[in-house]
C-alpha positions in Angstrom: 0.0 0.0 0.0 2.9 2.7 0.1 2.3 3.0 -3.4 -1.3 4.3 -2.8 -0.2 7.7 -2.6 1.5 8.1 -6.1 -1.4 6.3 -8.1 -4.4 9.1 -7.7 -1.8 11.4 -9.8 -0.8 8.6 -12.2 -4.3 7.8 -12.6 -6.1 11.4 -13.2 -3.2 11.6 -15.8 -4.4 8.3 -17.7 -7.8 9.0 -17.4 -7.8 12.5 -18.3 -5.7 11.4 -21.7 -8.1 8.8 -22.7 -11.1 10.8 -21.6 -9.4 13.9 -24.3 -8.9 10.9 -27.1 -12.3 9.2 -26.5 -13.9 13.1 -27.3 -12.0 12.9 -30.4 -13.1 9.9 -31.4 -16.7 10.6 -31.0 -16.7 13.6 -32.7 -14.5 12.2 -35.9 -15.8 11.8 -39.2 -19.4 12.0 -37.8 -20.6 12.4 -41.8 -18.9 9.6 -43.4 -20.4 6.3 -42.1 -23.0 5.0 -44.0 -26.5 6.5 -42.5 -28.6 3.2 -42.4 -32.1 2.6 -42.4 -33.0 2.3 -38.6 -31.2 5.9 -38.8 -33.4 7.0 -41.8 -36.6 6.1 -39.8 -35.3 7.9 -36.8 -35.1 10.6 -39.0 -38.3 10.0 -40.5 -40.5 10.2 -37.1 -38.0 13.5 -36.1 -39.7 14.9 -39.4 -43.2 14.0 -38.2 -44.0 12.3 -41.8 -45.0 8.9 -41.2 -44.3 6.3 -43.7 -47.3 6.2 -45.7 -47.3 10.0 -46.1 -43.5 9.7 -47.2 -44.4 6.8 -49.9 -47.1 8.4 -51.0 -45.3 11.3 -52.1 -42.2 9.5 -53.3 -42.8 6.4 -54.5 -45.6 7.7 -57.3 -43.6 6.7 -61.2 -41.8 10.1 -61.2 -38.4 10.6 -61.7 -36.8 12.8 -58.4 -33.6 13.8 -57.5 -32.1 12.6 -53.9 -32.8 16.5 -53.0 -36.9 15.1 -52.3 -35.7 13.0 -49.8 -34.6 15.8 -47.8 -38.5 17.1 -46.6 -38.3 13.2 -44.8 -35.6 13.3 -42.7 -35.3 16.3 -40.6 -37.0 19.0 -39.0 -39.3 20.8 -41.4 -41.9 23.8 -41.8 -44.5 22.0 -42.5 -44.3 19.5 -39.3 -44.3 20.3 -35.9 -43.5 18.8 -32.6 -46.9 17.4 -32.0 -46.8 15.7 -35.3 -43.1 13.9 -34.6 -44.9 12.6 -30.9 -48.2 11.6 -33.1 -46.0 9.7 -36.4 -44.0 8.0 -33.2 -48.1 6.8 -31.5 -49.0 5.9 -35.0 -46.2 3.4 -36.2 -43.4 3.2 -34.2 -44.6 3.2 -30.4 -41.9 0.8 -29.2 -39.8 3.8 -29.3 -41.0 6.8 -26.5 -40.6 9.7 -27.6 -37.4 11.2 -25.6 -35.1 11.5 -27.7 -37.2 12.3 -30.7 -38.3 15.5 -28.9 -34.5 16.4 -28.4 -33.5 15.7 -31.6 -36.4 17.9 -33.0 -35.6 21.0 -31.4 -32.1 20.3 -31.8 -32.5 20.0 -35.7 -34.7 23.6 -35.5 -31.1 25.2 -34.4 -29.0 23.8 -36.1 -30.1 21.7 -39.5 -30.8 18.7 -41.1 -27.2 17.0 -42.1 -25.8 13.8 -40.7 -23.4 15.9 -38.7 -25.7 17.9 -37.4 -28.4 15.0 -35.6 -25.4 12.5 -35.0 -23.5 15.6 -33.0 -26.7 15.6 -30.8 -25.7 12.2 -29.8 -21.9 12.4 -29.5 -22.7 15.5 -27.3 -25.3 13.5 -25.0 -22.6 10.8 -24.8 -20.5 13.2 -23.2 -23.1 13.1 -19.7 -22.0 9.5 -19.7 -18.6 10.0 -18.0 -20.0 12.7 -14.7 -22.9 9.7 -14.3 -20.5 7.0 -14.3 -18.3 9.0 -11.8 -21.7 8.8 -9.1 -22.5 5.7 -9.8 -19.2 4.1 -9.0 -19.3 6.8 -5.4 -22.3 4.8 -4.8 -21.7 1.9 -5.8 -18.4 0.6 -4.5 -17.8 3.6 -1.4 -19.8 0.6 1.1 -18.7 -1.3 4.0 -16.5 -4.2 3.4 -15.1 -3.2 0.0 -11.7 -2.4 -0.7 -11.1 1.2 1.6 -10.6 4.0 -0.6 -11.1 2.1 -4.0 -14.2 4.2 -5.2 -12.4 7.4 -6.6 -10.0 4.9 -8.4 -12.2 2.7 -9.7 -14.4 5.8 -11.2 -11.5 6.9 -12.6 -10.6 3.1 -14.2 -14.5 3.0 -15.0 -14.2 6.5 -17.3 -11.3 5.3 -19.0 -12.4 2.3 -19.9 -15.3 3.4 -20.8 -14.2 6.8 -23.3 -12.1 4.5 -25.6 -14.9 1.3 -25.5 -15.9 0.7 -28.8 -19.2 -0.6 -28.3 -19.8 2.9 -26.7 -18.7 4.6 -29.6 -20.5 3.0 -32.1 -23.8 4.2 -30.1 -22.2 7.8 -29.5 -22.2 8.5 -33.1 -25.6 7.2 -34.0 -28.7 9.1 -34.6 -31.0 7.2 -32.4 -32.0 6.7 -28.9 -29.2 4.4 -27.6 -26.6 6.6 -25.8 -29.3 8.7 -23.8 -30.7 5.8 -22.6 -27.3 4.7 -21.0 -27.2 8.1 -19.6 -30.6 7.2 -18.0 -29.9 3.8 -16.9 -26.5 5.5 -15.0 -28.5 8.2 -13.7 -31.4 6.2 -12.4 -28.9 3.0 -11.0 -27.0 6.1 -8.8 -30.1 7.6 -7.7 -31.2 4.4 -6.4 -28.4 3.7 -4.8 -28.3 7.3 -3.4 -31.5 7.1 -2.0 -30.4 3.7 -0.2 -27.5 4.7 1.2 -29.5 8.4 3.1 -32.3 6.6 4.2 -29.9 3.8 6.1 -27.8 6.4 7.0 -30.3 8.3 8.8 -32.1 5.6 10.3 -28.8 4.3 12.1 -28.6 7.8 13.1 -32.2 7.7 14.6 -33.2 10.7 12.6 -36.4 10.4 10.9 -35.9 10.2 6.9 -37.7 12.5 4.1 -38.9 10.2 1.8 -40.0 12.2 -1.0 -36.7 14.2 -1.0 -34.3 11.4 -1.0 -36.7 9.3 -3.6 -38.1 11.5 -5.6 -34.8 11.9 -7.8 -35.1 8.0 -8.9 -38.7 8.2 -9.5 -37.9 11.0 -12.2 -35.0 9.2 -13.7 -37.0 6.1 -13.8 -39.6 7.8 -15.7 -36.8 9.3 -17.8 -35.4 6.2 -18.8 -38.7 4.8 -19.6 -39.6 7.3 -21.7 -36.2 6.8 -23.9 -36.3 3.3 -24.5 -39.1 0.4 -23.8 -36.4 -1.9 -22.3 -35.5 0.2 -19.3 -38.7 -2.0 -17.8 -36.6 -4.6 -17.3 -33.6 -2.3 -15.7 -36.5 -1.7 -13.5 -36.7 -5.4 -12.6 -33.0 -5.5 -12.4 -33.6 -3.4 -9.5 -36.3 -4.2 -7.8 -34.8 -7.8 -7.4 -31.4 -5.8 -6.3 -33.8 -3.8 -3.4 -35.5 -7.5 -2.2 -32.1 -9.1 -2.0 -30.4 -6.1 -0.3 -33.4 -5.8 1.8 -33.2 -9.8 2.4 -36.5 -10.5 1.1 -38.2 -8.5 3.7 -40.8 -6.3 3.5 -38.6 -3.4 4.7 -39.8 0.5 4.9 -36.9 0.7 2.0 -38.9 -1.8 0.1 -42.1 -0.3 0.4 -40.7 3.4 -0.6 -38.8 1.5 -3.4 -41.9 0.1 -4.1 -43.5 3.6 -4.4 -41.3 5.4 -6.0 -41.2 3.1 -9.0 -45.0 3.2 -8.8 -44.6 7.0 -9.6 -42.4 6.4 -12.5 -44.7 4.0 -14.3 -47.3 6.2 -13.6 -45.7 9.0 -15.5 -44.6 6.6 -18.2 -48.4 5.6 -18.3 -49.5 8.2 -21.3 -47.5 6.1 -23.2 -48.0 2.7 -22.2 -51.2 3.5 -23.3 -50.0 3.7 -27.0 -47.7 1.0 -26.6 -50.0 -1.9 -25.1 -52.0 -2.5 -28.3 -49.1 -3.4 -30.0 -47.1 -5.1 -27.5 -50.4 -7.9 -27.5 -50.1 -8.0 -31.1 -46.5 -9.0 -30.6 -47.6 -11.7 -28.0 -50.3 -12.9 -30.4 -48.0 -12.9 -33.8 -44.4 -14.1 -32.2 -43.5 -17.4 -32.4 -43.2 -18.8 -28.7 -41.1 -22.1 -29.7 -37.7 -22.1 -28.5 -35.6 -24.9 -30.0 -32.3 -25.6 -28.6 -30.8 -24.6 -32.0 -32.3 -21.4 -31.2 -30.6 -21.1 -27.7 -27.2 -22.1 -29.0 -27.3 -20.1 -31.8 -27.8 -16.7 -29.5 -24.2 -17.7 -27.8 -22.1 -16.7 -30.5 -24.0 -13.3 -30.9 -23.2 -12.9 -27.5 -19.9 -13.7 -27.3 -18.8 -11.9 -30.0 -21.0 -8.8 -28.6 -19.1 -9.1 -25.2 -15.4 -9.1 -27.2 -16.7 -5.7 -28.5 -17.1 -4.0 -25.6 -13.1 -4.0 -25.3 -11.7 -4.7 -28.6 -14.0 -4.2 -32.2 -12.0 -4.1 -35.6 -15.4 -5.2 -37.8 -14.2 -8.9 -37.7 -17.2 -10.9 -39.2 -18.6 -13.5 -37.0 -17.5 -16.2 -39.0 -13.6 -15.3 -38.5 -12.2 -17.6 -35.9 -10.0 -15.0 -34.4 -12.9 -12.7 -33.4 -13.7 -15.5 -31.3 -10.6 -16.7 -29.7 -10.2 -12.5 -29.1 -14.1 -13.1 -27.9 -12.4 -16.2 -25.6 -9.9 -14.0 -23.7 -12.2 -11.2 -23.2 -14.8 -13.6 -21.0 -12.1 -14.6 -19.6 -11.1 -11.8 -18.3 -14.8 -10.5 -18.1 -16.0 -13.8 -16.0 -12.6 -13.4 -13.9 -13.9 -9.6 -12.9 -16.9 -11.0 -11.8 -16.1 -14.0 -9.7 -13.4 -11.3 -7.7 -16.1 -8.7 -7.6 -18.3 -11.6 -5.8 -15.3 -12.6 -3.6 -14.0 -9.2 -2.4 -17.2 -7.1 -1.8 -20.2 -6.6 0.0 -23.7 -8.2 -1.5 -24.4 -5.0 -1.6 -22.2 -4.4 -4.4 -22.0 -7.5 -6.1 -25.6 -8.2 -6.3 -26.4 -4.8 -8.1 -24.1 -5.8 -11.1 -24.9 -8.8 -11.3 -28.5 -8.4 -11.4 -27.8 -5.1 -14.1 -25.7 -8.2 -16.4 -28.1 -10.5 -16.1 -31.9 -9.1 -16.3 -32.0 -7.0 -19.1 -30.3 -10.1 -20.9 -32.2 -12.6 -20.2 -35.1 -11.9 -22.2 -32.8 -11.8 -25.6 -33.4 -15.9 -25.5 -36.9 -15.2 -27.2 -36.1 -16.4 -30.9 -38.3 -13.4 -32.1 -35.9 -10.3 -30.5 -33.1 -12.2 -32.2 -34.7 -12.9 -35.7 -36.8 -9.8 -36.2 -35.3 -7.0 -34.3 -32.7 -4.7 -36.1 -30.7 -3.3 -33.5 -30.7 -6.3 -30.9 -27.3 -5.6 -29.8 -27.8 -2.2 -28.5 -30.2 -3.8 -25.5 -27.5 -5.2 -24.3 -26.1 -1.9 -23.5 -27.1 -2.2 -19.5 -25.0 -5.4 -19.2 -22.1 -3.8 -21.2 -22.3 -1.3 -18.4 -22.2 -3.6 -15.5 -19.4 -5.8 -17.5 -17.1 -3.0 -17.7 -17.7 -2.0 -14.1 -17.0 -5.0 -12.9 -13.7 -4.7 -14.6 -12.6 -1.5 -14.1 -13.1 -2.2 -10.2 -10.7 -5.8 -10.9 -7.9 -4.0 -12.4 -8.3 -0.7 -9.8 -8.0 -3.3 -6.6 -5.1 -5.4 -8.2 -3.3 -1.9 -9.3 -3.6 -0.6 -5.4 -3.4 -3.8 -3.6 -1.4 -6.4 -5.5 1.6 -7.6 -4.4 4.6 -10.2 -5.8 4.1 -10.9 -9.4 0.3 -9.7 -9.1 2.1 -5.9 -9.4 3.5 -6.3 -12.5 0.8 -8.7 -14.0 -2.4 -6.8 -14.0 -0.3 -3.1 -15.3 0.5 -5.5 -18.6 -3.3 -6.7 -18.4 -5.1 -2.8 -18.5 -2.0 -1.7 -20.7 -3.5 -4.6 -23.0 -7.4 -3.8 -22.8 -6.1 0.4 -23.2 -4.3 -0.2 -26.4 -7.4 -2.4 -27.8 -9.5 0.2 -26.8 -7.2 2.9 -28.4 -7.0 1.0 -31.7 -10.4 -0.2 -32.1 -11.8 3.3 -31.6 -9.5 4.3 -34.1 -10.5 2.0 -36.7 -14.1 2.3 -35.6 -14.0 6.1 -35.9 -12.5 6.6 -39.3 -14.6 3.6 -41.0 -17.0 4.1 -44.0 -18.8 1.3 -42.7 -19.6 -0.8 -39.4 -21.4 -4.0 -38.4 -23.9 -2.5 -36.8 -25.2 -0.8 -40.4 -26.7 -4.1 -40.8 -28.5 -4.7 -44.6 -26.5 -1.2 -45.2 -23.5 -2.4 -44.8 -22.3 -3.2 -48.3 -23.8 0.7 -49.5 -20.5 2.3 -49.9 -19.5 -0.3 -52.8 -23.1 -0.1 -54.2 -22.7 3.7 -54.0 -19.1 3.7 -55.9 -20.4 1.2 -58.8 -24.1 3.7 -59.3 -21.9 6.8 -58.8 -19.4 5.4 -62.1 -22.2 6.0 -64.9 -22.7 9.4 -66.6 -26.3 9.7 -66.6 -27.8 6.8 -63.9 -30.8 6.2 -62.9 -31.6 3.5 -60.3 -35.0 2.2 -59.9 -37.1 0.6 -56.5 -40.4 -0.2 -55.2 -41.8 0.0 -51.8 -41.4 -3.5 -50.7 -40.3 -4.8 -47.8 -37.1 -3.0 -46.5 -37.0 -1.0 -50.5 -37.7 2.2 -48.9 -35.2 2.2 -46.1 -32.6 1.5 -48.4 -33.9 4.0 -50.9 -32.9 6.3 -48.4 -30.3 4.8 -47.1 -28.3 4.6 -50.1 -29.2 8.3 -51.3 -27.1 9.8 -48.8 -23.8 8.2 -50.8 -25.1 8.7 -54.2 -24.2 11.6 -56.3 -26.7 14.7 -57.5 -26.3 13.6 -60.6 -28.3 10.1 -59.9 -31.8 10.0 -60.8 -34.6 8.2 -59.0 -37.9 6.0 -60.4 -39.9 4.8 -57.4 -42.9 2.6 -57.7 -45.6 1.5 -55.4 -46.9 -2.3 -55.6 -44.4 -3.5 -58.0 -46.0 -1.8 -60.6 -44.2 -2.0 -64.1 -42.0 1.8 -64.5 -42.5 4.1 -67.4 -38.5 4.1 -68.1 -37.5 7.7 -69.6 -35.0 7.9 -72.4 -31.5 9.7 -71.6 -30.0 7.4 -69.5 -26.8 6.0 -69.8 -27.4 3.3 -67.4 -30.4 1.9 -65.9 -30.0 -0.3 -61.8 -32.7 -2.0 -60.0 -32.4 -2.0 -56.5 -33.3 -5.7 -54.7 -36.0 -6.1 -57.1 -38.3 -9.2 -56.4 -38.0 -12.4 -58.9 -41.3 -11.4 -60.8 -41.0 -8.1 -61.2 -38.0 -7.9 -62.5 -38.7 -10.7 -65.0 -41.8 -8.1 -66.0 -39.9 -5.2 -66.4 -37.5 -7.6 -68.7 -40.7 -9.0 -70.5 -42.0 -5.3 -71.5 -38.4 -4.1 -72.4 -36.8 -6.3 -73.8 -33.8 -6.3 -71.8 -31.5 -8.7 -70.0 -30.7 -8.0 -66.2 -27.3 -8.7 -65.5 -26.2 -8.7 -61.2 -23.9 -6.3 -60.1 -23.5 -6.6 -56.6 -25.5 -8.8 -54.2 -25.0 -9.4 -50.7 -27.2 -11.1 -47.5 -29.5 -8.5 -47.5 -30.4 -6.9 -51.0 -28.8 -6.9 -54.4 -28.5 -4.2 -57.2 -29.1 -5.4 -61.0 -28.7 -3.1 -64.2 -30.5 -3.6 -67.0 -28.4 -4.2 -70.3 -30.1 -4.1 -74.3 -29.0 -7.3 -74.9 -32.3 -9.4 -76.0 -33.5 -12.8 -75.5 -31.0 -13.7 -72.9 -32.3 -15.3 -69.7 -32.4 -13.5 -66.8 -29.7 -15.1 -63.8 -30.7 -16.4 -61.0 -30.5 -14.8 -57.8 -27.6 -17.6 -56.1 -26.3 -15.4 -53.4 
């Protein structure tokens, strides 16, 4: 321990350092990812259009320019406030309205570019490091932890958590992901707050005031609700965290728990009241087999989503080095969490536990896997207690190891910084990312469309045709021309084109559109998710199958 006193200066140094590059990062190159489709609909609802009006108005046999699909993703005269809250009831209720709000009156003062709505979220990120500070004060400053770790550990925590990929990804999104980790940090210290002053006063024998000392979590439970649908099950996480700390007694600390999370839902309640229809119709649609094939296959996901908390270079999930790199990151992980267990109070260990576990559990349902596009950002609240859980390993074994411990554990966190360092790096500067999901291959798509003269791609409204319309117009050059169609109808093709793409065009309808033209369609890029196929005058040639 004579060491102790030379570390908090060592430590602010490190911290401060990667705090400055994480900032970086998160504000680098905000513009040149690819702006994919759960994006574009985040955009949409910000607009207040929903996605009939937008069809309608698009998708009608005319040829447009990408400049009409500006009207659909921003802030615009025509739309206000009340109309983003009412497209969000109508067609996309799974998603409060929080952030959307935000984003709107943000997009009123600044504008409508990629930078613009993706700084809103690199700026919000920013809140992340103060609440992580509090969190880890209340969290591991408790009886029978490791004296004087919780300033350190914060400090670990911060840095960890400024150069995490998996953080960055989400801090330069335009959606709802990084306020809600904001939320779930500020709610998680709130509780724990209020915990910690009403124990405190009862040992003192002073009578407590509830509504000051609970009132803060009930409005950052509501808060957190009202940004994302899954902070219901943060809830659970810690309500089971109050029973256990409360031994599964009724306590007065149960029962104001109790009530302030009654207030919260209550608040939420508007909008569980647009939300329930749906949620039945989810019951009533999903599929509520689960095979073991189904099980085992969510593993992998898993482990690979866990490697990319520390270490993320877009490594598909079929390389077998993202998953030895996946290996040595549970390792480590599952090491954190079986010291955390061994060297603190319940008190401590049982919250992150409960914060890993709960919000995860419910990712075993076939359906969230299958059908939901951005399945790895509800993860995000067992990220958070993964990487506190390690930050606290690596802070006790800094402070208090001894023999070959002292010189093991500095390689180990020099190891997990410089992954950190590089994969933010990578991540930051990248045209593309796994999280861009059927968007991911738009950049080469753009680069082949973007070659010809005169082009002019072609698409129809179904199925996922309309995100990528969009999607893929934020790459493309002025000069590109756009046919949309509603209900696969045959287009009226214009003369004056030098080359003529259809974008993930069905079997049928592009065997039509050969049928009345007399043309061949020829492949040019295909991938899991859509293809792109140009049309060529070279008759009575079969059409190729779609193979890949």
């Amino acid at each position: 321990m004579r060491h102790l006193k030379f570390a908090p200066s060592w430590l602010r140094f490190l911290t401060i350092f990667l705090l400055t590059m994480g900032i970086l990062f998160r504000f680098s190159n905000l513009d040149g990812k690819v702006f994919w489709q759960d994006e574009v609909y985040a955009s949409l609802r910000i607009s207040g259009y929903t996605i009939n009006e937008a069809k309608q108005q698009l998708f009608n046999n005319r040829v447009i320019g990408k400049e009409s699909f500006a009207q659909f993703q921003g802030a615009n005269p025509d739309k206000s406030l009340n109309d983003t809250i009412m497209s969000l009831a109508k067609q996309d209720s799974q998603h409060p309205p929080l952030y959307y709000i935000i984003a709107r009156l943000w997009m009123e003062i600044f504008d409508n570019s990629v930078t613009a709505i993706r700084s809103l979220s690199a700026c919000i990120s920013l809140l992340v490091f103060p609440c992580v500070y509090w969190l880890c004060r209340e969290l591991f400053n408790v009886p029978l932890s490791v004296p004087g770790v919780a300033m350190p550990a914060a400090g670990v925590a911060i840095a960890l958590m400024a150069i995490s990929p998996i953080h960055l990804v989400y801090a330069q999104e335009a959606q709802e992901y990084i306020l809600w980790l904001v939320t779930i940090l500020l709610s998680s210290a709130s509780l724990l707050r209020a915990i910690r002053l009403e124990d405190e006063l009862v040992k003192e024998r002073q009578k407590p005031d509830l509504f000051a000392i609970w009132s803060i979590y009930a409005v950052t439970l509501a808060m957190s609700l009202y940004t994302f649908l899954w902070s219901a099950f943060v809830a659970v996480a810690h309500g089971i965290y109050v029973m256990i700390t409360a031994k599964f007694k009724f306590t007065e600390t149960v029962r104001t728990y109790l009530l302030a999370s009654l207030v919260g839902f209550l608040a939420f309640m508007p909008w569980i009241t647009v939300v329930i229809g749906e949620f039945f119709q989810f019951l009533i649609s999903a599929d509520k087999t689960t095979t073991q094939s189904d099980l085992i296959s969510i593993f992998p996901f898993l482990l690979m989503q866990l490697s990319r908390i520390f270490f993320d270079i877009d490594l598909s999930s079929e390389n077998s080095l993202g998953y030895l790199i996946a290996l040595a990151f549970l390792t480590l992980a599952g090491y954190s969490i079986y010291f955390l267990c061994q060297s603190t109070n319940y008190k401590t260990w049982s919250f992150l536990i409960t914060l890993i576990v709960v919000p995860a559990l419910p990712l075993i349902l076939p359906d969230l896997i299958a059908e939901k596009s951005s399945t790895e950002a509800y993860l995000i609240p067992s990220y958070l207690g993964i990487q506190l859980a390690v930050a606290y390993l690596l802070t006790t074994q800094l402070y208090n190891g001894s023999g070959s411990r002292r010189s093991f554990w500095p390689i180990i966190m020099t190891l997990v910084i410089i992954c950190g360092l590089i994969s933010s790096k990578v991540s930051s500067q990248a045209e593309t990312w796994w999280n861009k999901g059927m968007n991911y291959g738009n950049p080469q798509v753009a680069q082949i469309i973007n070659q010809s003269n005169r082009p002019l791609l072609i698409s129809d409204a179904f199925s996922n045709n309309y995100g990528n319309v969009f999607s893929l117009s934020y790459l493309l050059e002025p000069k590109v021309r756009f046919l949309l169609v509603n209900n696969q109808k045959i287009p009226k093709i214009p003369d004056g084109f030098t080359d003529v793409f259809l974008l993930n065009p069905s079997e049928d309808w592009g065997k039509s559109i050969e049928k009345k033209y007399k043309l061949k369609t020829d492949i040019v890029y295909s991938d899991n998710y859509y293809s792109i196929w140009k049309l060529a005058k070279t008759r009575n040639l079969r059409r190729r199958n779609i193979s890949q």
